[in-house]
N, C-alpha and C positions, 0 to 999 in steps of 0.2 A: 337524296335530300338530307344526308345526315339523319336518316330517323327524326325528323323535326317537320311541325303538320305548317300547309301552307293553307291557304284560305282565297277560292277567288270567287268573284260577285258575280251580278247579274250584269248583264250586258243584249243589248237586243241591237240585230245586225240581221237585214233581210227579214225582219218577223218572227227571230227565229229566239227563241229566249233559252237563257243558259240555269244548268240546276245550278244551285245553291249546295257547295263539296267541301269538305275536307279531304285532304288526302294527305298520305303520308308512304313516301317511295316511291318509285313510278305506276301511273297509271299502264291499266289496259287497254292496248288499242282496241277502239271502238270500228263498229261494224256499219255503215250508212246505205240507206235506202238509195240507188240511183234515179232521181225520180226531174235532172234536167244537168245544168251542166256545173252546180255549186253544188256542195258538201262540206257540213261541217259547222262551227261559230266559232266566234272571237272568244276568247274566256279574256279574264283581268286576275293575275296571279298579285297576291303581295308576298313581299320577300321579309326573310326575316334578317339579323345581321348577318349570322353565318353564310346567307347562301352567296351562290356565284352563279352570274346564266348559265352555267354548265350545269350547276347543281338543277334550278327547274326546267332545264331545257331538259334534261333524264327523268326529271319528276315527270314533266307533262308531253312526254315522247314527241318530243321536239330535237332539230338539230341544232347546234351552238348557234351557227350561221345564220338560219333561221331566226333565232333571238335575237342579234343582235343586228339584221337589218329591221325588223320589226320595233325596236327598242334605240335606235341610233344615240340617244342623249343620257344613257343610263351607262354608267361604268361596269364592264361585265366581271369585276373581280370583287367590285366593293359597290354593290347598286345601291346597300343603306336598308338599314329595319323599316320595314313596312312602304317599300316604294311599289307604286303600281308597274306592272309588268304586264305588257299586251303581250297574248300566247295566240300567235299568229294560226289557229287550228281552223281557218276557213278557207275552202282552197275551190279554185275552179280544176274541172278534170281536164288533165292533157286529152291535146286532140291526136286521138289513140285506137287502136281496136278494145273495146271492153271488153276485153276476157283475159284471163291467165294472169301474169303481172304485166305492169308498166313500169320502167323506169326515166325519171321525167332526170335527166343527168348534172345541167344549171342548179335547179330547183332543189338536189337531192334527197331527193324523197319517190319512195318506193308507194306506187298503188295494185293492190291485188283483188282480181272479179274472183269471187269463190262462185266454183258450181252452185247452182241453185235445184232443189230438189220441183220446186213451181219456175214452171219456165217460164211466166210472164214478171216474174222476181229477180231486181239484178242490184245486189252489194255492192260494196267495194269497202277494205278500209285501206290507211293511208301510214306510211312506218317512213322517218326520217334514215338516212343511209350516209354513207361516205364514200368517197368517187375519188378517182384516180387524179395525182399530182400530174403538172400542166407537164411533164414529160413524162407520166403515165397514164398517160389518156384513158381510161373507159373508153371503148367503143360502142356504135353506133349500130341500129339495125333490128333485125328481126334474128330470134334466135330462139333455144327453147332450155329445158331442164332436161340434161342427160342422165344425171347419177344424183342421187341425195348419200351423203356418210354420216351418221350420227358418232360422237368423239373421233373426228379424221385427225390423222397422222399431217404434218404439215412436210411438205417436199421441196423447199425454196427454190428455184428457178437459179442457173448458174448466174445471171447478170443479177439478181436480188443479194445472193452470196458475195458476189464482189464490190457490189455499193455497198453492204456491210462490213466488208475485210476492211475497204480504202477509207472506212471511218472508225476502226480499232474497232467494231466488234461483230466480231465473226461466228457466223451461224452454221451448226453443224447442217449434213448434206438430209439428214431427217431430225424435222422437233416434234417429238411421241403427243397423244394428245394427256390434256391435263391444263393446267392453270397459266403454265408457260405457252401455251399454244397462241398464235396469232388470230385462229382459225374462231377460236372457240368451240363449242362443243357442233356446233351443226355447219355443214355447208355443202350447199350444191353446184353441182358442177354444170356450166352452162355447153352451148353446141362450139361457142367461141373458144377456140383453143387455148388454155391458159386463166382463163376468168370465173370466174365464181360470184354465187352469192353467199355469203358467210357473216359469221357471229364474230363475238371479239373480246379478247382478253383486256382490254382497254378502253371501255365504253363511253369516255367523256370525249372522245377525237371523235364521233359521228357527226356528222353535220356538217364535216370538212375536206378539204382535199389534203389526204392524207396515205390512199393506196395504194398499191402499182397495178390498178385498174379495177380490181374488183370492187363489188359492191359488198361496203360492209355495215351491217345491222346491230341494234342493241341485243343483250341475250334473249330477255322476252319475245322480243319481236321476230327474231329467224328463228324463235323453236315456235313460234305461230304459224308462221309461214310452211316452215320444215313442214311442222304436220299436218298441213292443209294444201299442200300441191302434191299431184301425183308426177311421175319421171315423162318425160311429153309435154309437162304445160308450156304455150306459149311464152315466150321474155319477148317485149317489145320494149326498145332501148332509144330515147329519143332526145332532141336538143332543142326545147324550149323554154329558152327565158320568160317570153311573153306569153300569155294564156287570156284566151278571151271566152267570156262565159254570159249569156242571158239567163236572166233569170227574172219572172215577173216583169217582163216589159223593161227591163233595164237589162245596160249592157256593162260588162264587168269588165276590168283588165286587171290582170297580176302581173307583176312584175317582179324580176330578180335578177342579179346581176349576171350580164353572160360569163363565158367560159372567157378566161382571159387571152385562148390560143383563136378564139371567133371574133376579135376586135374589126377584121375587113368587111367579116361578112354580115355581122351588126350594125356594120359603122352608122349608116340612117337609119338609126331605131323608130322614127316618128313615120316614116312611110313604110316601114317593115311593120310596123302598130298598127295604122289604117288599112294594110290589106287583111291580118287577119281581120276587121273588123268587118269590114267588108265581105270577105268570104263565109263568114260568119250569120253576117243579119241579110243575105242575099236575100233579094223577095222584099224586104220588109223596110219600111221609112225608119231609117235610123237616126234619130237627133243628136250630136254629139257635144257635149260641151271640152271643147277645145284645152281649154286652160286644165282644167279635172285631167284630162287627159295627158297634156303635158309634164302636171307636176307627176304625173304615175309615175310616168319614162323617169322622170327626173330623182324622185324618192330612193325606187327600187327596194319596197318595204318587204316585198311575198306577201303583200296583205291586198287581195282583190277590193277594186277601188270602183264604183260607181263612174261612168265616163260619158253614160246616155241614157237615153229612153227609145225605146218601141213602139208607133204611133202604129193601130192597127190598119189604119185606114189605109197604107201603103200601097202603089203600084208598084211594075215592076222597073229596072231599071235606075232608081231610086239611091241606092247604094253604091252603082258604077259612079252616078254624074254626083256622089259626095266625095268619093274617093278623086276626080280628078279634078275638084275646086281643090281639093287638101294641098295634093300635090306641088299645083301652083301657088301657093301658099308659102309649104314648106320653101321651096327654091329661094322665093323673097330674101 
């Protein structure tokens, strides 16, 4: 942030009220209590002239990406002294195993279950990342932590070396570790041949597709991680744009842009929405309001949107004969 304090208010989102901060540099990510399928509140940054959403997107461990579909109408180079800034920090949990890390890959943002010493106690906190360019895919899947290296040596891969040669600048066959490093000071080595999750000598590219697949983190945030996974922990590696979450008798969606190489398999985002919802409030009378719902798909802020309600009184069945009114709908 330039050394320069930002200021953000009070905002109340699901009941949940924000402190009253100053901060100045990037915060520390925060630890949340798992206690249903939302974590987290909306903060309201103000900017001052100097900043750029990259500047508070580092202050407030956010991704660029992140800010700026959060913030659609604000120039992210020149936003202006003292413009409000929504900091998209409420998030529904990918539907996921809760343990070890998550990485949610559209979303780019990294969620990690720490052990808990009381087992009926289950964390997570949440670290924005950067994911691999549309012809370097990040993959997909189940996977775990092989190796941790603190100051690792970087070994570029022949095909990295030569996308570097064939644009004048060429990368010796090892880069030592130190300030030049890609790596940054921590990274761990996943079961995926090739992949990592890692820190970064250039911390204002997170939040983007920028990698040749790996996953890379702010320095704060992978020397968090670093120290708090052991060699074994689960990586669950997933692709969802759309995230559905209750909460309080309300039904939540988030949305974010998909992968631009998943245009076929998203193409009907509106009936790809209704089944998670569906699969989701099984059991239970789900009321949706339509339009709410629509403009979600249509925004694509990352900012979980109210789209229903929870009527307890629910039989079963309930949710199948919504989902195939929708359907006939959507076709219209």
């Amino acid at each position: 942030m330039k050394n320069q304090a930002m200021f953000h208010k009070r905002l109340w989102v699901l009941g949940l009220a924000l402190l009253m901060v100053t901060v100045s540099g990037q915060l520390a990510a925060r630890s949340f209590e798992v206690a249903g399928d939302l974590i987290g509140e909306l903060d309201i940054a103000s900017s001052l002239r100097a900043d750029t959403l990259s500047d508070l997107a580092r202050a407030y461990d956010q991704g660029y990406l992140e800010m700026r579909w959060a913030n659609p109408g604000v120039d992210p180079w020149l936003p202006g002294d003292e413009t409000e800034i929504i900091v998209p920090s409420l998030y529904i949990l990918p539907d996921a195993p809760q343990r070890g890390i998550v990485v949610n890959v559209p979303e780019m943002r990294l969620y990690f279950y720490p052990k808990s010493r009381r087992k009926k106690e289950l964390r997570v906190s949440t670290h924005p990342i950067s994911i691999g360019r549309q012809q370097w895919t990040t993959p997909h899947g189940k996977t775990k932590i092989v190796q941790k290296v603190k100051d690792p040596n970087w070994y570029p891969p022949e095909s990295i070396r030569e996308e570097h040669a064939a644009e004048g600048d060429p990368l010796p066959k090892v880069v030592p570790a130190g300030p030049d490093n890609p790596l940054g000071a921590y990274k761990m080595k996943l079961g995926l041949p090739g992949y990592l999750i890692h820190g970064t000598n250039r911390p204002y590219g997170i939040g983007m597709r920028v990698t040749h697949g790996c996953v890379r983190m702010y320095p704060k945030d992978v020397e968090q991680i670093f120290q708090s996974v052991a060699v074994g922990t689960p990586v669950y590696i997933v692709n969802q744009p759309y995230k559905v979450g209750v909460a309080r008798d309300r039904v939540y969606l988030e949305v974010h842009p998909h992968l631009a190489e998943d245009d076929d398999k998203f193409r009907d985002q509106f009936s790809h929405v209704v089944e998670l919802i569906v699969a989701r409030t099984e059991g239970r009378n789900a009321q949706l309001n339509w339009q709410q719902l629509r403009d979600a798909i249509s925004a694509k802020s990352g900012i979980p949107v109210e789209v229903g309600t929870i009527r307890p009184e629910a039989g079963e069945g309930v949710a199948k004969a919504t989902l195939s009114a929708v359907v006939v709908t959507n076709t219209d």
